[in-house]
The first five atom37 places (N, CA, C, CB, O) and aatype in JSON, in Angstrom:
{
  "aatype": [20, 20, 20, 20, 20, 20, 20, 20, 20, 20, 20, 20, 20, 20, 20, 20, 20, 20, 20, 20, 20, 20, 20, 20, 20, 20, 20, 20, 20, 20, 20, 20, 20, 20, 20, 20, 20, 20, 20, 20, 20, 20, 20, 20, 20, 20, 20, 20, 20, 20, 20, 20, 20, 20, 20, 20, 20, 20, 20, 20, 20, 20, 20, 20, 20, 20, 20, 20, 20, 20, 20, 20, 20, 20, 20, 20, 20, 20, 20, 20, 20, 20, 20, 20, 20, 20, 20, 20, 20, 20, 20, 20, 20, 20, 20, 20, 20, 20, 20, 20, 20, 20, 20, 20, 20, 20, 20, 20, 20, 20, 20, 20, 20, 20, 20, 20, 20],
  "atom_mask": [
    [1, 1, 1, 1, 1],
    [1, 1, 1, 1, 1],
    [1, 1, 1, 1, 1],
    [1, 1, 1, 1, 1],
    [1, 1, 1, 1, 1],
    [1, 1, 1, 1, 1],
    [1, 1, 1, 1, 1],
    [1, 1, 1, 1, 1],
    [1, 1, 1, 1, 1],
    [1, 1, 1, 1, 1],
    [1, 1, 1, 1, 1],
    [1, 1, 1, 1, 1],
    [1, 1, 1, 1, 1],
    [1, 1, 1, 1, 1],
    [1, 1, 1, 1, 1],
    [1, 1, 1, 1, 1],
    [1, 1, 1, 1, 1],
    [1, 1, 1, 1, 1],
    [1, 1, 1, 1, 1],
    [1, 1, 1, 1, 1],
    [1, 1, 1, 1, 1],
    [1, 1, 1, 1, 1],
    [1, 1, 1, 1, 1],
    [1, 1, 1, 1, 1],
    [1, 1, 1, 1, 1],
    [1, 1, 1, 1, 1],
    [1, 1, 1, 1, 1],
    [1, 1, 1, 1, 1],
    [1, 1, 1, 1, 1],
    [1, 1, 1, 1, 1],
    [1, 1, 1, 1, 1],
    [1, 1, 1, 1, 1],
    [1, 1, 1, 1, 1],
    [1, 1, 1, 1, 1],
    [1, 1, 1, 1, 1],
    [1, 1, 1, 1, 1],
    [1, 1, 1, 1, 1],
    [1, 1, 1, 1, 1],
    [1, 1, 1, 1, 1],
    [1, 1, 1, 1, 1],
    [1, 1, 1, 1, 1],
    [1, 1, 1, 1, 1],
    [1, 1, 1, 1, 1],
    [1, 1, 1, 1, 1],
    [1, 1, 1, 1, 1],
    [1, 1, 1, 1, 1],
    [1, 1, 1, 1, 1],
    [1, 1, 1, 1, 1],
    [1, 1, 1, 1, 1],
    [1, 1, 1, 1, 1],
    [1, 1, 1, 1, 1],
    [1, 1, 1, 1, 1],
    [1, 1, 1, 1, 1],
    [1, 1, 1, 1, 1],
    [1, 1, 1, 1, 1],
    [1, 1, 1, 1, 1],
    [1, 1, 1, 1, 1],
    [1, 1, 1, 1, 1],
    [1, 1, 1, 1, 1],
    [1, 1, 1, 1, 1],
    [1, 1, 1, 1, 1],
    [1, 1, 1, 1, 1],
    [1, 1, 1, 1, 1],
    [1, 1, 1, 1, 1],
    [1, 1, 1, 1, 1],
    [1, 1, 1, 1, 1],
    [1, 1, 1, 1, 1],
    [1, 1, 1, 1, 1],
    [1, 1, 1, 1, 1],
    [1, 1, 1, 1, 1],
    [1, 1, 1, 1, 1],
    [1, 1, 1, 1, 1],
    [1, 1, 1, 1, 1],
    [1, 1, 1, 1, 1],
    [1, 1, 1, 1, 1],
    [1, 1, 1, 1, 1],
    [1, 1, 1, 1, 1],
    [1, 1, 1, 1, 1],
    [1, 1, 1, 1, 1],
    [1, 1, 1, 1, 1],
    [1, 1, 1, 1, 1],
    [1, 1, 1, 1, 1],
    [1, 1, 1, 1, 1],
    [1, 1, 1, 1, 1],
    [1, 1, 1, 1, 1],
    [1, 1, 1, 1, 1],
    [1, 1, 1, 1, 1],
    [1, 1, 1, 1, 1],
    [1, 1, 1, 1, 1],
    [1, 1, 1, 1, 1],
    [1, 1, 1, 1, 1],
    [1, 1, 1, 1, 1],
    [1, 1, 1, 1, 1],
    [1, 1, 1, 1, 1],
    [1, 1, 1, 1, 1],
    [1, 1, 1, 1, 1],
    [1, 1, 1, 1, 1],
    [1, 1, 1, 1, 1],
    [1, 1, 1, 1, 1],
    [1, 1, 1, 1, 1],
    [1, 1, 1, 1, 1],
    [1, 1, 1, 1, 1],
    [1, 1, 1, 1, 1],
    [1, 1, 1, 1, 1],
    [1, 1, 1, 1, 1],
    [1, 1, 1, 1, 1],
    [1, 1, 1, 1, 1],
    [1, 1, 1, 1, 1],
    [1, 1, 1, 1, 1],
    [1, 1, 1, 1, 1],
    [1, 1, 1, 1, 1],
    [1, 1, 1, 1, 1],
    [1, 1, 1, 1, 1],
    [1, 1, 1, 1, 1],
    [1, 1, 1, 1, 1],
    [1, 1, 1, 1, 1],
    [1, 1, 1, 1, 1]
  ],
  "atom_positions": [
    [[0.84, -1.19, 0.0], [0.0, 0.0, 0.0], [0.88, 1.25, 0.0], [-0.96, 0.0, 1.22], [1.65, 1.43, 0.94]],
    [[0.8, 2.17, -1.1], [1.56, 3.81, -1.3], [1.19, 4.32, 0.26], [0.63, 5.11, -2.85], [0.09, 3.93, 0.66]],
    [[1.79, 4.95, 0.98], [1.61, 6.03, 2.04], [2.5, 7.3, 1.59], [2.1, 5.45, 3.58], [3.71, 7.38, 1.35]],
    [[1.65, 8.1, 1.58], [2.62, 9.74, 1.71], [2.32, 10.08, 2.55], [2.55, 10.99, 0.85], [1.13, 9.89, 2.84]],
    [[3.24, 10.81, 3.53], [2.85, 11.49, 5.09], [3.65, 12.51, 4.89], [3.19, 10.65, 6.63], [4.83, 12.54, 4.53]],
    [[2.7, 13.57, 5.22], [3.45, 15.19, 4.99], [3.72, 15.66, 6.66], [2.1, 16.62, 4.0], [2.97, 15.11, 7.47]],
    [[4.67, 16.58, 7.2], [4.87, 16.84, 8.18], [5.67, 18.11, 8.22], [5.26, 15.85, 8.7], [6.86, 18.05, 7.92]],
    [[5.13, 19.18, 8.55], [5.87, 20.38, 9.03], [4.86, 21.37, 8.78], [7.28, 20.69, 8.31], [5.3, 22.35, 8.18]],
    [[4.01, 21.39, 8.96], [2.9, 22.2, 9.03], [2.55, 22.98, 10.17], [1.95, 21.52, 8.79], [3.06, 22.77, 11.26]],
    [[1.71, 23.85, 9.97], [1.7, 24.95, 11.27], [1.29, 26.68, 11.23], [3.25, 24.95, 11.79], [0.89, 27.34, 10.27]],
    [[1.51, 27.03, 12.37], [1.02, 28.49, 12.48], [2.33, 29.28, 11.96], [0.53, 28.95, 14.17], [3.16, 28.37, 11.96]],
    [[2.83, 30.16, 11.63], [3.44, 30.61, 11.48], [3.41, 32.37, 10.74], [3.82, 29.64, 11.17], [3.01, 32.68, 9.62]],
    [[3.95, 33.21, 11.73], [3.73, 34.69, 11.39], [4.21, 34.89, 9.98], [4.52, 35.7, 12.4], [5.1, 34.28, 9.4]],
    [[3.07, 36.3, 9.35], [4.17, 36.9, 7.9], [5.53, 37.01, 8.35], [3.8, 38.62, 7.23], [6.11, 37.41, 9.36]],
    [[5.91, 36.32, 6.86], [7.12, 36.48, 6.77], [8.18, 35.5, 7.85], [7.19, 37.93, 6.92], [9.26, 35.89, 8.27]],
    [[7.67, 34.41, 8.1], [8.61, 33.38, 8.26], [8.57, 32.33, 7.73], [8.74, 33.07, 9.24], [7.95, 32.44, 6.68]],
    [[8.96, 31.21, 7.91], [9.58, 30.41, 6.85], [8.98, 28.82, 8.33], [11.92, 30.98, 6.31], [8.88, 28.79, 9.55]],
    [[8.7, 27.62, 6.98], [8.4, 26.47, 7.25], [8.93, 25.48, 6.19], [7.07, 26.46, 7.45], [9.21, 25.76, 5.02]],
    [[9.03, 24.37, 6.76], [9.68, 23.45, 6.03], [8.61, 22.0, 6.14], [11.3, 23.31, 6.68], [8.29, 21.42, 7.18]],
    [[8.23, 21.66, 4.81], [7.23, 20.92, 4.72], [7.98, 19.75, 4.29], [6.13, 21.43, 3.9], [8.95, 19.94, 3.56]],
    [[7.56, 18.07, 4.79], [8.32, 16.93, 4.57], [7.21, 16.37, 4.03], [9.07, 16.21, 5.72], [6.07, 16.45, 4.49]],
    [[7.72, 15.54, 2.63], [7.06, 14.07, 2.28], [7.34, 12.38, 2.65], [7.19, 14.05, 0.98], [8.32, 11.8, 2.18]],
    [[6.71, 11.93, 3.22], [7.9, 10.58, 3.18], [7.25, 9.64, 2.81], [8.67, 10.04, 4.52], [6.24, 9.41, 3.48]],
    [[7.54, 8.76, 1.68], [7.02, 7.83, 0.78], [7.27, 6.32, 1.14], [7.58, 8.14, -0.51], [8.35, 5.77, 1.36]],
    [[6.57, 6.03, 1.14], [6.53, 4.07, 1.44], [6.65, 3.8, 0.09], [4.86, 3.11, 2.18], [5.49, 3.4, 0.2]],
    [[6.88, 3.65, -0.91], [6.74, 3.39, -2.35], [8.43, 3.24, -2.68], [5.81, 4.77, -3.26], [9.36, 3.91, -2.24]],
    [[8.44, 2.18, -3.59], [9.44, 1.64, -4.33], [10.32, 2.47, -5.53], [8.81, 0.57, -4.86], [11.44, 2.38, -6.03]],
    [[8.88, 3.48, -5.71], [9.28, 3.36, -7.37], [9.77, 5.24, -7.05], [7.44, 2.82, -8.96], [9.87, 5.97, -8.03]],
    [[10.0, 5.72, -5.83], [10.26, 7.02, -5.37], [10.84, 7.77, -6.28], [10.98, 7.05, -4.29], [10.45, 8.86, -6.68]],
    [[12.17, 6.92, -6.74], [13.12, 7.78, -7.3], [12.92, 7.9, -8.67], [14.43, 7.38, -7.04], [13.81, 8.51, -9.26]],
    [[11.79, 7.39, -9.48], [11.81, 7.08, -10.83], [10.5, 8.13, -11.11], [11.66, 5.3, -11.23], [10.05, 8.39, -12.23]],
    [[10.02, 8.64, -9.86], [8.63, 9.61, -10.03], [8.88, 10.68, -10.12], [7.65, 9.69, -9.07], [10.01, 11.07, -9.84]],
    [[7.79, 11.62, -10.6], [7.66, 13.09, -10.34], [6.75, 13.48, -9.18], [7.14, 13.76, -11.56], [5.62, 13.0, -9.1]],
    [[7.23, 14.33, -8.29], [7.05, 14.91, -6.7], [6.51, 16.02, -7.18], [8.44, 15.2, -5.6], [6.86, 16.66, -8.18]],
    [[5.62, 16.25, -6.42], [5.15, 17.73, -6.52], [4.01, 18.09, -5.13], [4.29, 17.93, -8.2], [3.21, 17.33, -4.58]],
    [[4.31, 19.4, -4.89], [3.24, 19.87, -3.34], [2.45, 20.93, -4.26], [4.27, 20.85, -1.52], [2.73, 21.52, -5.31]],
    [[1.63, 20.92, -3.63], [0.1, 21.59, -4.1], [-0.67, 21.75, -2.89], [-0.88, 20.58, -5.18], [-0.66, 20.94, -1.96]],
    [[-1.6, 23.23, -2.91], [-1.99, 23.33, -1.98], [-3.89, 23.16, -2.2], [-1.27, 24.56, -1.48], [-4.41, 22.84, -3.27]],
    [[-4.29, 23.33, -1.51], [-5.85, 24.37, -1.38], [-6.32, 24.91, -0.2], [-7.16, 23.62, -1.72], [-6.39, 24.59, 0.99]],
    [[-6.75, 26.22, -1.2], [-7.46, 27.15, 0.28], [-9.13, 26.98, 0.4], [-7.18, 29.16, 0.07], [-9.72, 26.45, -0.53]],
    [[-9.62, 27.29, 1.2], [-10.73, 27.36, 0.94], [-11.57, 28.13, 0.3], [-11.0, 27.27, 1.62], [-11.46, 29.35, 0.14]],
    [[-12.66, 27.22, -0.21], [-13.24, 27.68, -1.4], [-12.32, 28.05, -2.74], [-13.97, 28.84, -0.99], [-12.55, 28.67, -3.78]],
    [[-11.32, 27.45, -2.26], [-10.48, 27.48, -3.87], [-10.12, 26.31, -4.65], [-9.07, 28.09, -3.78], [-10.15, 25.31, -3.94]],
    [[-9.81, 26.08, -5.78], [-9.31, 24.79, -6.67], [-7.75, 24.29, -5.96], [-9.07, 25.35, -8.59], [-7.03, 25.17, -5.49]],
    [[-7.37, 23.05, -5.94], [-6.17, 23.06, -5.82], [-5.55, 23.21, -6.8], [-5.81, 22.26, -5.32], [-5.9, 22.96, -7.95]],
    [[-4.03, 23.84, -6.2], [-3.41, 24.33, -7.15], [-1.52, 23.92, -7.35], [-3.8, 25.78, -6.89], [-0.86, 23.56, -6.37]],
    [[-1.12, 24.02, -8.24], [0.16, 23.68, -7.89], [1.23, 24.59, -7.57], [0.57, 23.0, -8.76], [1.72, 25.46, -8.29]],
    [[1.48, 24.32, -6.53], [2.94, 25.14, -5.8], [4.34, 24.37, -6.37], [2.95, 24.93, -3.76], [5.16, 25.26, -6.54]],
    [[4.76, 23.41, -6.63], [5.87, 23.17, -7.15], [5.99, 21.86, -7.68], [6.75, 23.44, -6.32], [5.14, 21.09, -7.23]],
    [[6.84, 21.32, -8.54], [7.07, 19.85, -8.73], [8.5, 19.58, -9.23], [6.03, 19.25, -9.75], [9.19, 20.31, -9.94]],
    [[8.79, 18.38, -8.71], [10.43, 18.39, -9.49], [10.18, 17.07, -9.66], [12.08, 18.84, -8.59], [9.43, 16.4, -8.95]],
    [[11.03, 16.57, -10.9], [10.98, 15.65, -11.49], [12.11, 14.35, -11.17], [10.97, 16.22, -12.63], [13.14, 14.38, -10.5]],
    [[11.68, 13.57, -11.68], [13.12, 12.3, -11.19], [14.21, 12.83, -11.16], [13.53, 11.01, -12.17], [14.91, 12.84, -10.15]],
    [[14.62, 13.5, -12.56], [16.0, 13.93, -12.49], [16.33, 15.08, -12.11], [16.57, 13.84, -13.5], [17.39, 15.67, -12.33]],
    [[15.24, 15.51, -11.4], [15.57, 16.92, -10.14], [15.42, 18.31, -11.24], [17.76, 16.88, -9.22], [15.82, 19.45, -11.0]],
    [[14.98, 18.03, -12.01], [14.58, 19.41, -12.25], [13.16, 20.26, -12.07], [14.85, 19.5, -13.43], [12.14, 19.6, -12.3]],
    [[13.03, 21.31, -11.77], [12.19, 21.87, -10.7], [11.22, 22.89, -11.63], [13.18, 22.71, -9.4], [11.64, 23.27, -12.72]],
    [[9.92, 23.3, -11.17], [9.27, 23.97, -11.17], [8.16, 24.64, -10.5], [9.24, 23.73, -11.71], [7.26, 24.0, -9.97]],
    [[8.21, 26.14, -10.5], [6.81, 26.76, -9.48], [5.85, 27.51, -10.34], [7.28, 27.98, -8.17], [6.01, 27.98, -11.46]],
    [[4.55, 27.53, -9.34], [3.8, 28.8, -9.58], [4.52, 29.61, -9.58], [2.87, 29.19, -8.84], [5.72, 29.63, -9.3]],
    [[3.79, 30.41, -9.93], [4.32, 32.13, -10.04], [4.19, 33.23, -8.77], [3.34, 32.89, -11.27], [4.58, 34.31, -8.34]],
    [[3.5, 32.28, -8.57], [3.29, 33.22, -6.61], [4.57, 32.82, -5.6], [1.46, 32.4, -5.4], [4.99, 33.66, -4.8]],
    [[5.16, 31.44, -5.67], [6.18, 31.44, -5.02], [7.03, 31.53, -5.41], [6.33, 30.83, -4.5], [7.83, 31.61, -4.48]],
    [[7.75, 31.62, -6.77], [8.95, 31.86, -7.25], [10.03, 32.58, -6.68], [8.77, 32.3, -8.18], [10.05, 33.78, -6.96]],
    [[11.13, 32.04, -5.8], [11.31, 32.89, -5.53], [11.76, 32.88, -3.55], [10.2, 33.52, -6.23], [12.73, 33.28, -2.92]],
    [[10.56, 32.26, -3.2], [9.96, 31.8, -1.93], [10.63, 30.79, -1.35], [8.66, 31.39, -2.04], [11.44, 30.81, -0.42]],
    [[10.06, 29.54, -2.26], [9.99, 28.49, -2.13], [10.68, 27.7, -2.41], [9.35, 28.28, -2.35], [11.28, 28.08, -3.41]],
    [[11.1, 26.36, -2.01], [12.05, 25.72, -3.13], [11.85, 24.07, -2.73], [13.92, 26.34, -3.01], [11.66, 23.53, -1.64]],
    [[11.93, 23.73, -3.55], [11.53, 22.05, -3.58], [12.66, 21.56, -3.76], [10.53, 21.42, -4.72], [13.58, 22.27, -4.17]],
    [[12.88, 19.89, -3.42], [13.94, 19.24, -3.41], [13.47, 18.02, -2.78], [15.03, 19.93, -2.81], [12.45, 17.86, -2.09]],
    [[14.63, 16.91, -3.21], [14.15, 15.72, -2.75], [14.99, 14.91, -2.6], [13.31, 15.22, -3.39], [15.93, 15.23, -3.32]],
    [[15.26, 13.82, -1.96], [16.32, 12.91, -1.01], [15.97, 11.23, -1.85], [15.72, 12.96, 1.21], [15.21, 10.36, -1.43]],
    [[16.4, 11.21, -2.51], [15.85, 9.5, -3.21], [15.93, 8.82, -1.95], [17.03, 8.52, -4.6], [14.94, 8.22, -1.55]],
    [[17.48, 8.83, -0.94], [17.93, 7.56, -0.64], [16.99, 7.64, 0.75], [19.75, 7.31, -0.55], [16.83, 6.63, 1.43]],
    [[16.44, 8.8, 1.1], [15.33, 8.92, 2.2], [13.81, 8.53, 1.58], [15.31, 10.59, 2.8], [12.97, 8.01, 2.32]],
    [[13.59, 8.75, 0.52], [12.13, 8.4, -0.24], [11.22, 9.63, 0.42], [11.38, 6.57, 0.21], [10.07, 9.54, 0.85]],
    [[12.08, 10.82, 0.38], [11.48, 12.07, 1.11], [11.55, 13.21, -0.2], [12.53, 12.59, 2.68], [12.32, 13.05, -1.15]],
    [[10.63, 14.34, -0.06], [10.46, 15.16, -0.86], [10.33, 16.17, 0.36], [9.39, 14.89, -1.93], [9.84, 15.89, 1.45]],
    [[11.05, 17.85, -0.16], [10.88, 18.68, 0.67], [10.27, 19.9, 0.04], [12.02, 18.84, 1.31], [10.18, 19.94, -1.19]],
    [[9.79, 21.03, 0.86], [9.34, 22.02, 0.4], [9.46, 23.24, 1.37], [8.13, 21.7, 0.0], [8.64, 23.53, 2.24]],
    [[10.93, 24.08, 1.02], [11.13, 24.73, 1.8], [10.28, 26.67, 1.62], [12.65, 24.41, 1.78], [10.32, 27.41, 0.64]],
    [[9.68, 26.9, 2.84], [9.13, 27.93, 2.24], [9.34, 29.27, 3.33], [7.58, 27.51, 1.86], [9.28, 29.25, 4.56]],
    [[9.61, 30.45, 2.42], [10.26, 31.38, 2.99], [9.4, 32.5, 2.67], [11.64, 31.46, 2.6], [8.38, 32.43, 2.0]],
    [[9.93, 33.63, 3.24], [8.71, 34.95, 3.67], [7.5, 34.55, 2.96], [9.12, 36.72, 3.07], [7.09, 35.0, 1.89]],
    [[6.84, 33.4, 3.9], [5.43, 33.63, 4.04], [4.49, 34.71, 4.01], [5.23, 33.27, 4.88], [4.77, 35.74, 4.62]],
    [[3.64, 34.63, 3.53], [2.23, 35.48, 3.36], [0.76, 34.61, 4.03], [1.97, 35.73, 1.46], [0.33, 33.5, 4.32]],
    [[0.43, 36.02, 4.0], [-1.54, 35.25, 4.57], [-1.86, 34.21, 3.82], [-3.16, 36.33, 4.24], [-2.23, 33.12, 4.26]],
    [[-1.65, 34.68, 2.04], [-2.17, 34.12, 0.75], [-1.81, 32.63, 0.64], [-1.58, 34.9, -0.5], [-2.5, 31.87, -0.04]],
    [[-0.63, 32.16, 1.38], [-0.42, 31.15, 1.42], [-0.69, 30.33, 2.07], [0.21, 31.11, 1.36], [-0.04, 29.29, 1.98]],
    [[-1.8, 30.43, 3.03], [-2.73, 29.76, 3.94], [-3.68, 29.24, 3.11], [-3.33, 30.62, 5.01], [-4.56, 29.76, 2.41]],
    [[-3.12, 27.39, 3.44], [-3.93, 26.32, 2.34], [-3.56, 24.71, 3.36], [-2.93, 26.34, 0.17], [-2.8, 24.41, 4.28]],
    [[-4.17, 24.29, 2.87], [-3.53, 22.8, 3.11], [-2.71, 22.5, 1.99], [-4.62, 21.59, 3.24], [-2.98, 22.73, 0.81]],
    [[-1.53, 21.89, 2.53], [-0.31, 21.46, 1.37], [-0.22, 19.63, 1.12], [1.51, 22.08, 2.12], [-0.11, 18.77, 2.0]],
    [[-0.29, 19.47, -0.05], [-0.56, 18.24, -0.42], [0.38, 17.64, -1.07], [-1.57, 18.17, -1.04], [0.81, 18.19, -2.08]],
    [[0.82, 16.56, -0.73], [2.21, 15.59, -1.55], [1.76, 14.92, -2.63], [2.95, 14.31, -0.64], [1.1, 13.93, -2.32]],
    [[1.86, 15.09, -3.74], [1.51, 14.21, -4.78], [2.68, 13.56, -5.21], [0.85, 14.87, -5.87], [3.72, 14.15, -4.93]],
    [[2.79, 12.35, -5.89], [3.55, 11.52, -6.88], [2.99, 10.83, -8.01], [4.14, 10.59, -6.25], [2.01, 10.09, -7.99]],
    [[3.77, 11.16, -9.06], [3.1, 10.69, -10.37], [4.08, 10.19, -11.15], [2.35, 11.74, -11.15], [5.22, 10.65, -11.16]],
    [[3.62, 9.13, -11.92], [4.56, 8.64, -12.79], [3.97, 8.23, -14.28], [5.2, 7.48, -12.1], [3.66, 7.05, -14.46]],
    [[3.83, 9.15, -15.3], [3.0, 8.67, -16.54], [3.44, 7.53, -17.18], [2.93, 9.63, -17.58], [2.6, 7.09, -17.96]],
    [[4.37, 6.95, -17.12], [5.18, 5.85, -17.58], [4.29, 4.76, -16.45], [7.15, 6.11, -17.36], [3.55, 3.98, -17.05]],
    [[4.28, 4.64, -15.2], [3.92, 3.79, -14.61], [2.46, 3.63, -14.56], [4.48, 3.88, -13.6], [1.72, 2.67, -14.33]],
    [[2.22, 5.15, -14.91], [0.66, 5.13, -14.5], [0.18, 5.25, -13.05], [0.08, 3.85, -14.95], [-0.97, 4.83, -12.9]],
    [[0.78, 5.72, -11.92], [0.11, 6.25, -11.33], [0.07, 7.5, -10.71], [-0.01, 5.65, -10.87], [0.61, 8.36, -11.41]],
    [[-0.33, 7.88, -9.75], [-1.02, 9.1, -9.04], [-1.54, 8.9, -7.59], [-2.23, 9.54, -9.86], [-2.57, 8.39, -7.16]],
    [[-0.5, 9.45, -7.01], [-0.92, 9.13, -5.34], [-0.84, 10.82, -4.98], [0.51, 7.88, -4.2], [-0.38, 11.74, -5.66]],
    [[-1.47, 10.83, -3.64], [-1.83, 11.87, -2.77], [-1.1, 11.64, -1.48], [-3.32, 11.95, -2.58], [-0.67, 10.56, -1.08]],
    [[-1.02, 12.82, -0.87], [-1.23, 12.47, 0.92], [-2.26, 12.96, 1.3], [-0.21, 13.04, 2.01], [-3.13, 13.24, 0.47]],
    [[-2.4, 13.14, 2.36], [-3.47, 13.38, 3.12], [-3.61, 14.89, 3.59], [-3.41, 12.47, 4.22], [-4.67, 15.3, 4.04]],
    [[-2.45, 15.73, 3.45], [-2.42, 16.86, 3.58], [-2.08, 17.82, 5.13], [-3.53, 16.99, 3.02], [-2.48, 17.41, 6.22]],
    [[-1.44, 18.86, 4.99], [-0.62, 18.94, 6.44], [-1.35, 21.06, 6.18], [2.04, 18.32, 6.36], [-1.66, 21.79, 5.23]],
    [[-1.3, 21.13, 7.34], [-2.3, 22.11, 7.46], [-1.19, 23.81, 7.31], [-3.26, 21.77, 9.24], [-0.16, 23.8, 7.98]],
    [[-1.41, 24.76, 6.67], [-0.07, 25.76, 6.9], [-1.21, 26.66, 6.8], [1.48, 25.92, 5.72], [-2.23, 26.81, 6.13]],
    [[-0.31, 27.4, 8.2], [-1.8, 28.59, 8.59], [-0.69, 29.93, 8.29], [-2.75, 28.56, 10.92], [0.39, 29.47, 8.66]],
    [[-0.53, 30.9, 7.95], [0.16, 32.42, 7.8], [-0.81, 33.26, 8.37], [0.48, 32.96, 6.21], [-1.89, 33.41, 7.8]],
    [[-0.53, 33.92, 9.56], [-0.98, 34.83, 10.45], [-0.67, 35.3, 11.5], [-1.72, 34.66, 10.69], [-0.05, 34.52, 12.21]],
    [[-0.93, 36.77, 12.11], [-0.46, 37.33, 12.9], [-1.28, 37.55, 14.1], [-0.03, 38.25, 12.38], [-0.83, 38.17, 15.06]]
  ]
}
């Protein structure tokens, strides 16, 4: 059974910084594409970043800049480091893994990031 468990979530004032963890039970870790995505309420989810097997990276346009993704094969961990926070970025943050070659698409369960003063 896939498990993603996200962890580093929390309250945190404008303008500080959190560090969000993935950690994958799955085999096929290092051969996937990682990506965190959030949603706020009453909003669509959306994508905040993804990097690919061979580590190359991409963001929205709201964190560019912010944020930065990265990932540990030999841990089966994905990270998402995020810096001068905003309100706007108050969402639940979600671990996805995908692999179009393999065909699948997993989730986590989602880790809560609150921005406020």
């Amino acid at each position: 059974q896939v498990q993603l468990v996200e962890s580093g979530g929390g309250l945190v004032q404008p303008g500080g910084s959190l560090r969000l963890s993935c950690a994958a039970s799955v085999s096929i870790f290092s051969i996937s594409d990682m990506g965190w995505y959030r949603q706020a309420p009453g909003k669509q989810r959306e994508l905040v970043a993804r990097i690919t097997s061979g580590g190359t990276s991409r963001y929205a346009d709201s964190v560019k800049g912010r944020f930065t993704i990265s990932r540990d094969n030999a841990k089966k961990t994905v990270y998402l480091q995020m810096n001068s926070l905003k309100p706007e970025d108050t969402a639940v943050y979600y671990c996805n893994l995908a692999s179009t070659i393999l065909g699948v698409d997993y989730w986590g369960q989602g880790t809560q990031v609150t921005v406020s003063s």
